[in-house]
N, C-alpha and C positions, 0 to 999 in steps of 0.2 A: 947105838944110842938113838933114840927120840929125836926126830926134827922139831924144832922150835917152828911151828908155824904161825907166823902172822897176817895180819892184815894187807902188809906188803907184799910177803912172799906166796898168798893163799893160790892164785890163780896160777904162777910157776910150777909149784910143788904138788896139789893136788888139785885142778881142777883141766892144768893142762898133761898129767901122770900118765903113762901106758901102762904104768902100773895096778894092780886094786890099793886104796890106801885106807887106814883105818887112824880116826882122828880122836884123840884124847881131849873132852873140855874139862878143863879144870881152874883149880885156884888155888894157893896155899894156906888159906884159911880153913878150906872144907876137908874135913875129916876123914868122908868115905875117898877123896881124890887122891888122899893119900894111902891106901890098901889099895889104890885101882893103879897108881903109878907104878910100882915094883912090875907089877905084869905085863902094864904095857913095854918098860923097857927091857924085858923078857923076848916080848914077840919081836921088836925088832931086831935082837939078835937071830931069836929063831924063824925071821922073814927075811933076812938080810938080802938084798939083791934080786926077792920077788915080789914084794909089796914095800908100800910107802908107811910107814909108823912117825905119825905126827902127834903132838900136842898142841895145845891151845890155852892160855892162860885168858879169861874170859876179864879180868881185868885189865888185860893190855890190851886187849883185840873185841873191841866193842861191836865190830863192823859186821866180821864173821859169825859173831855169836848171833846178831842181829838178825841177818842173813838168815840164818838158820835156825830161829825159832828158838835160840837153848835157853830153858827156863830154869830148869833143874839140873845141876850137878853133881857126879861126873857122869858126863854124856859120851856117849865113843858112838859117831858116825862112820859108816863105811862107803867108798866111794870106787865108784868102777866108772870108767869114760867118764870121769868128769863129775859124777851124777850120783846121788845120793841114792844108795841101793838097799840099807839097812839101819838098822838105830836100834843102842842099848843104851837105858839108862839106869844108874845105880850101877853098886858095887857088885861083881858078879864073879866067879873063879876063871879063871885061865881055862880053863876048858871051854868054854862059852865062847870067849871071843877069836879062842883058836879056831873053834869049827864055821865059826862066821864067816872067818878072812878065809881059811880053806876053800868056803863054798864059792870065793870070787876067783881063784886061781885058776 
């Protein structure tokens, strides 16, 4: 399952990770968030234990959203040492975001 990342826990989880981690922003109002959820909590079955698979509720976590420019949702940042390494925004098929996180491993 999808880590719940917040505002709290951003710098533990993913920006201190050894992992590559791929971050879902989302909301439960937006409609594409919801065809981009199913997928994400796809990959982190199918990353389990090699990459980090978070979400980000853009209404709870005003800080990171901030931080990070997200204008438009759903956004799926990827992140290697810390450091933002790629960016997809919009709704896109599981192929997409698998070959993305692939390319960080």
């Amino acid at each position: 399952m999808a880590l719940e990342i917040t505002d709290e826990n951003f710098d533990e989880l993913v920006k201190n990770s050894d992992k590559p981690v791929l971050l879902d922003f989302w909301a439960e109002w937006c409609g594409p968030c919801r065809m981009v959820g199913p997928v994400v909590e796809e990959l982190s079955k199918d990353y389990e234990g090699r990459a980090v698979i978070g979400k980000v509720n853009v209404d709870n976590n005003a800080n990171i959203s901030a931080t990070f420019g997200i204008r438009n949702i759903p956004t799926i940042l990827f992140f290697k040492g810390g450091e933002v390494v790629d960016k997809q925004v919009g709704a896109v098929p599981k192929s997409v975001l698998d070959a993305k996180l692939k390319a960080l491993l």
